[in-house]
Backbone bond lengths (Angstrom), bond angles and torsions (degrees), N, CA, C in turn:
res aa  C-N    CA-C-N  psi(-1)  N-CA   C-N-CA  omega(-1)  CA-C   N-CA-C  phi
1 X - - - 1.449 - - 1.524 108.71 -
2 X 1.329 131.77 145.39 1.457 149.67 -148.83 1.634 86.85 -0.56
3 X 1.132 118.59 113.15 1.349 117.28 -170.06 0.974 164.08 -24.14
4 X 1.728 98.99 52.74 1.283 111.67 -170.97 1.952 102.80 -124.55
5 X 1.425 114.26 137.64 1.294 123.85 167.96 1.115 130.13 -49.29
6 X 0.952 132.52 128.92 1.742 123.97 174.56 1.745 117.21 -145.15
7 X 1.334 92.94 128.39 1.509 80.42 179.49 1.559 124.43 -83.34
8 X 1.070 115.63 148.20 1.569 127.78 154.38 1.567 142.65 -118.60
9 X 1.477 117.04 116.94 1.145 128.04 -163.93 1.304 117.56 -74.27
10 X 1.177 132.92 120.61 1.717 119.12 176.56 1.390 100.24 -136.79
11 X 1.203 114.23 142.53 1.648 124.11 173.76 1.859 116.33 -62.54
12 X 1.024 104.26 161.88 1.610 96.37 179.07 1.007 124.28 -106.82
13 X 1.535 116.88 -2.07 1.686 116.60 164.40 2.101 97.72 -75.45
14 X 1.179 117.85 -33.23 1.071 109.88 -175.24 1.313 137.78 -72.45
15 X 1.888 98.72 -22.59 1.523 129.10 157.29 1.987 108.82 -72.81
16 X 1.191 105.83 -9.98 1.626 105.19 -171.38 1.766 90.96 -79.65
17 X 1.534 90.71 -50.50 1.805 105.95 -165.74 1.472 122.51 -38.56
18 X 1.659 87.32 -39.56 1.272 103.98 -143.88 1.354 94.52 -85.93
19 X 1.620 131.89 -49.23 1.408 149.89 156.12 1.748 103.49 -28.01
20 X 0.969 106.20 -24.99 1.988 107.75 -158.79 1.549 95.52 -97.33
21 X 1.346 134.86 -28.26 1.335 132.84 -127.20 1.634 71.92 -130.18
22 X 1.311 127.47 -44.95 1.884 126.05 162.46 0.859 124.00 -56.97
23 X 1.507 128.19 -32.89 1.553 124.88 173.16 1.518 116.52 -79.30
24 X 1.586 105.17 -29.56 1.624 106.11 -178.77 1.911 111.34 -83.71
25 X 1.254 115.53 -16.78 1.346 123.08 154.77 1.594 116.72 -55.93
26 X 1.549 98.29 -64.24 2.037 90.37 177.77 1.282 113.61 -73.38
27 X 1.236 116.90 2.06 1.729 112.11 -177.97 1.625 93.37 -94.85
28 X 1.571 127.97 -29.47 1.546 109.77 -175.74 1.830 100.45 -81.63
29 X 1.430 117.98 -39.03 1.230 133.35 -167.04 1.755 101.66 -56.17
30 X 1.594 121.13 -34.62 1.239 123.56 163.57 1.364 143.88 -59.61
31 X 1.778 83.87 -47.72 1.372 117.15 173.29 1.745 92.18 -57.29
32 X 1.116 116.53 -91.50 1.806 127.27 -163.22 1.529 100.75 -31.59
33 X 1.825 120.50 -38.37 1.588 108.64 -173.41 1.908 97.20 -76.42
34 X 1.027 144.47 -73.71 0.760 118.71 -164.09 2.177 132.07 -71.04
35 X 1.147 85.08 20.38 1.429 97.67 174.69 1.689 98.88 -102.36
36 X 0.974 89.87 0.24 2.054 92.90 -163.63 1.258 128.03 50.72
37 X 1.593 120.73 43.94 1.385 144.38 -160.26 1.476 98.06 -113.34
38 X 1.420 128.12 43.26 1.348 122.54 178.40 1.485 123.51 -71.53
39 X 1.184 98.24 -10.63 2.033 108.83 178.07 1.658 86.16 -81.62
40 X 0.887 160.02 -18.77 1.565 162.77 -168.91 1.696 99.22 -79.93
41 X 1.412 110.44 -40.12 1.511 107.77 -165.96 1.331 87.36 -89.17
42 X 1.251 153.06 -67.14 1.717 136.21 -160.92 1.323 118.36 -73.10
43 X 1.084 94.51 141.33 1.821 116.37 -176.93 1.769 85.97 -128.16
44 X 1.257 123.66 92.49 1.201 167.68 157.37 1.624 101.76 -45.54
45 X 1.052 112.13 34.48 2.077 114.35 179.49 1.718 109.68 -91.77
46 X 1.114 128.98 174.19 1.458 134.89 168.83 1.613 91.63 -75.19
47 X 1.661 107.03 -53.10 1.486 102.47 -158.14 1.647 104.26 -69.16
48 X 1.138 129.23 -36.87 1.392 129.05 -175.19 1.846 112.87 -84.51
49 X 1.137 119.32 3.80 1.333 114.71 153.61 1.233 135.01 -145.37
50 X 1.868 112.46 26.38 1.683 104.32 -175.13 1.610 93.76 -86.21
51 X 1.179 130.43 23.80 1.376 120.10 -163.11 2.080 90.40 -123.29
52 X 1.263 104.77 -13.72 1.682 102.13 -143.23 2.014 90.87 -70.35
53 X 1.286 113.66 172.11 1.340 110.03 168.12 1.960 109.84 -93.50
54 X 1.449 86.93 -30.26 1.294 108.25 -166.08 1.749 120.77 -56.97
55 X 1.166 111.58 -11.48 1.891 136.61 -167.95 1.481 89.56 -56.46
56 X 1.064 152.75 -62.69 1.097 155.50 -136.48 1.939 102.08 -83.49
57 X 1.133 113.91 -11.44 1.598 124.69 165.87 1.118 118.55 -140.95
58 X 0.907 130.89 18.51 1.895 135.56 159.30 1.093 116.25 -71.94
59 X 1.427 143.62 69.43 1.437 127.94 167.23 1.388 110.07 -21.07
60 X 0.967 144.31 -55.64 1.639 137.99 -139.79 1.439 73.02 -90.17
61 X 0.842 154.66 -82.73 2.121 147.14 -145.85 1.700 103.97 -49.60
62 X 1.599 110.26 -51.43 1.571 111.49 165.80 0.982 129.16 -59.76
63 X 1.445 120.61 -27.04 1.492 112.17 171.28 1.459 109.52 -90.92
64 X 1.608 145.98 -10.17 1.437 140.19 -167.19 1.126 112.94 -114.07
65 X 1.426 107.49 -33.94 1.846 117.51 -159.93 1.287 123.51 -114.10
66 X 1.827 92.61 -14.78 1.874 102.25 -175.36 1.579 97.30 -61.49
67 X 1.289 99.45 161.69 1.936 108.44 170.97 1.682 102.22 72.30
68 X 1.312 120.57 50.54 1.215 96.35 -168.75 1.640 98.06 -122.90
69 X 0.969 125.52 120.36 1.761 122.18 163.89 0.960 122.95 -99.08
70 X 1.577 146.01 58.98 1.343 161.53 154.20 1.287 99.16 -62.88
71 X 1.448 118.51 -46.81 1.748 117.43 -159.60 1.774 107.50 -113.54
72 X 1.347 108.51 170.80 1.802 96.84 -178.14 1.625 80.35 -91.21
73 X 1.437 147.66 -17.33 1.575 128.09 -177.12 1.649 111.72 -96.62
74 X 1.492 121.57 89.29 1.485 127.08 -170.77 1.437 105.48 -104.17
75 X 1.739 96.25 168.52 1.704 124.16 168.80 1.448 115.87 -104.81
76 X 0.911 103.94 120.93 1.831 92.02 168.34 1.244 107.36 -118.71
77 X 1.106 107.41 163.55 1.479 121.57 169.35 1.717 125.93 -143.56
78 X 1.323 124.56 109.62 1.762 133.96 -168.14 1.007 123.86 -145.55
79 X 1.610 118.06 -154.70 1.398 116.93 167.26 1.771 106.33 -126.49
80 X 1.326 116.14 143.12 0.858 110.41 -172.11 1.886 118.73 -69.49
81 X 0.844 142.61 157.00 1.244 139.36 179.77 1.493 127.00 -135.57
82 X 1.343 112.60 -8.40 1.501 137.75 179.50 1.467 120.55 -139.63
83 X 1.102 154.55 165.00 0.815 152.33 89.79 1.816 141.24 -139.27
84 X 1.470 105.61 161.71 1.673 107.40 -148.79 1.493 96.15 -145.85
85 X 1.736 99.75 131.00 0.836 103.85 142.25 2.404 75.95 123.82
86 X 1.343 98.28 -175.60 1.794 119.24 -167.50 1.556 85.44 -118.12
87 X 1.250 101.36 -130.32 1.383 122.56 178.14 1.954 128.24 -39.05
88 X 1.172 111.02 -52.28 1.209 121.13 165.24 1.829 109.06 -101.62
89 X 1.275 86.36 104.13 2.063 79.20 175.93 1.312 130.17 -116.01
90 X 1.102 121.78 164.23 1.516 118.61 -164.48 1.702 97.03 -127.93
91 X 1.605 120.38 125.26 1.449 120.54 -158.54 1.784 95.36 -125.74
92 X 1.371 114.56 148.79 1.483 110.49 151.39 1.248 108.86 -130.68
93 X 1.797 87.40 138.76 1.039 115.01 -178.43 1.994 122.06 -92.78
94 X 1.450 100.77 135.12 1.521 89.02 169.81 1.276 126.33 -110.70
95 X 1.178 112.69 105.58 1.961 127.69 -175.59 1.620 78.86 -62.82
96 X 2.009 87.79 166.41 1.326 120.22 161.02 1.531 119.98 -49.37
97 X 1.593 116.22 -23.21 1.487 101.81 -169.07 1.774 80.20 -151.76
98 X 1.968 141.11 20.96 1.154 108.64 174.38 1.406 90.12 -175.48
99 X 1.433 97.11 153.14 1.703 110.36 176.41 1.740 100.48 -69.48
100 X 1.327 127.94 159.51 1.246 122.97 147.32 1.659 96.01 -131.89
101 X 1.271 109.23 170.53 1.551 123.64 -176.66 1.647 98.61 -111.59
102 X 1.427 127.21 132.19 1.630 105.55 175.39 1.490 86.21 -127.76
103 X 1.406 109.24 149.62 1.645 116.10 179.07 1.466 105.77 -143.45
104 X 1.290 113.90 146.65 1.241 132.20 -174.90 1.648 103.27 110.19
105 X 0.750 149.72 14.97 1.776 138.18 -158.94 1.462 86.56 -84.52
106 X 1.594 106.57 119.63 1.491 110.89 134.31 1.036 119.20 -122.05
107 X 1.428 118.68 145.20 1.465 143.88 -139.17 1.597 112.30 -149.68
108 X 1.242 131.84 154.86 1.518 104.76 136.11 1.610 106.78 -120.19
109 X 1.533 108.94 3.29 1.544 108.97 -178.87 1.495 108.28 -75.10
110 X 1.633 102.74 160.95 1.537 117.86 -169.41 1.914 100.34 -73.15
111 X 1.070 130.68 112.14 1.121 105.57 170.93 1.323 103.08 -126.04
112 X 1.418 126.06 123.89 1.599 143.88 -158.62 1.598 111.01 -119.39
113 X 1.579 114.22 138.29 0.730 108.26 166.08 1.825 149.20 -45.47
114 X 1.394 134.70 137.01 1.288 118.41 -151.96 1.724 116.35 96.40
115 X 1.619 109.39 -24.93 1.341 112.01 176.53 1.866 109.72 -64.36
116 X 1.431 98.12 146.88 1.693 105.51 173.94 1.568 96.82 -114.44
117 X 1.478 106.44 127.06 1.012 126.71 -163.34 1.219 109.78 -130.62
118 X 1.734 118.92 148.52 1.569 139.56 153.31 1.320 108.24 -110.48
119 X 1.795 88.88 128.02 1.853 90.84 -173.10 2.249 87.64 -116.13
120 X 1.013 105.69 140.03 1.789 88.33 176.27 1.811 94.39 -139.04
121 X 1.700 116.15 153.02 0.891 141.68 -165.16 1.920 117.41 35.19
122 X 1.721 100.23 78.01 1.612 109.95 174.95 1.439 93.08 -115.33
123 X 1.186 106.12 148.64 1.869 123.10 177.77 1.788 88.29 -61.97
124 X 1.474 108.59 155.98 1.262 129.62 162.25 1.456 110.71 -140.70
125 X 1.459 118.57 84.40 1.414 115.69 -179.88 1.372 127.85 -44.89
126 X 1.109 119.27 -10.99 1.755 120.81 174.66 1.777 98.73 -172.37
127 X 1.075 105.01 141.69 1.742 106.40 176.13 1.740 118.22 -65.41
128 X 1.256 121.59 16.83 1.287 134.60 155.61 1.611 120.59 -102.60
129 X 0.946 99.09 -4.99 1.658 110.63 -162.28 1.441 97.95 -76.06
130 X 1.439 121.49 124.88 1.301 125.35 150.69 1.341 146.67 -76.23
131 X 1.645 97.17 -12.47 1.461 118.02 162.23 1.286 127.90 -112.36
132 X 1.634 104.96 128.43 1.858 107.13 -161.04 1.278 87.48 -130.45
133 X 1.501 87.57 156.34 1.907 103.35 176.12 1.393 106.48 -117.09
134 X 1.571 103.77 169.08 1.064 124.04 -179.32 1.699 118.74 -89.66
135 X 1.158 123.88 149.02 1.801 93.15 -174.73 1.955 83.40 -147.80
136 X 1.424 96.59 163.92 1.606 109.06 167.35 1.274 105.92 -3.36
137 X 1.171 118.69 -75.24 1.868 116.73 -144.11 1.727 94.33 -103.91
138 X 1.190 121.83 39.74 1.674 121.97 175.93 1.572 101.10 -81.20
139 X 1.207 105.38 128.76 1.403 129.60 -173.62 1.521 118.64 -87.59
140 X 0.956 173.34 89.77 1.409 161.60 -140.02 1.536 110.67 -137.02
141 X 1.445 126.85 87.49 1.486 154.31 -142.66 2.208 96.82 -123.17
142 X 1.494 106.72 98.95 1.093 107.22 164.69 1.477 132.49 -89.72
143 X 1.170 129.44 119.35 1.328 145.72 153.65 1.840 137.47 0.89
């Protein structure tokens, strides 16, 4: 760490464990892909995927978890119904049951009203908030 060495001690039944309990993971994780049992590999939780990179192609996360405001870092998923602005744009979105406002979008793609859209990792200042932003790592996934 910042370049300095450091040692660390670990036992070797615990390095055995740990090696044993990794191989029998990629051996089921193999097993399930070529059985084509991929609903077997996701566990579809808030806690087990607001972190994942992978959200943006997981069917099972888009269909359970999209729309979710548990966290201030959300996914949505709608149709677009507004949008404003060139370079920096400001879009509304229509959820199943609510407008949201999203601001910050930079883009250079056409995105037109009527579009169904995946927006993934926009700030949500409070889980009432109707206005979300866009930040660094905003994802913008069309339909």
């Amino acid at each position: 760490m910042k370049g300095y060495k450091h040692i660390i001690e670990i036992k070797e039944e615990i390095a055995i464990d740990i090696h044993k309990r990794a191989l029998e993971l990629k051996n089921k994780i193999n097993k399930n892909i070529s059985e084509g049992q991929l609903d077997q590999l996701a566990i579809p939780k808030i806690e087990n995927c607001m972190h994942c990179e992978y959200r943006p192609i997981c069917n099972i996360y888009n269909t359970t978890n999209i729309n979710n405001f548990e966290n201030k870092n959300v996914d949505i998923y709608g149709v677009v119904i507004d949008v404003k602005g060139l370079e920096k744009k400001e879009l509304k979105i229509q959820l199943e049951n609510k407008v949201l406002i999203i601001k910050n979008i930079y883009t250079n793609e056409s995105i037109k009203i009527g579009d169904s859209i995946f927006i993934y990792n926009l700030f949500c200042p409070d889980g009432n908030s109707q206005i979300l932003f866009a930040m660094k790592q905003t994802i913008i996934k069309y339909e």
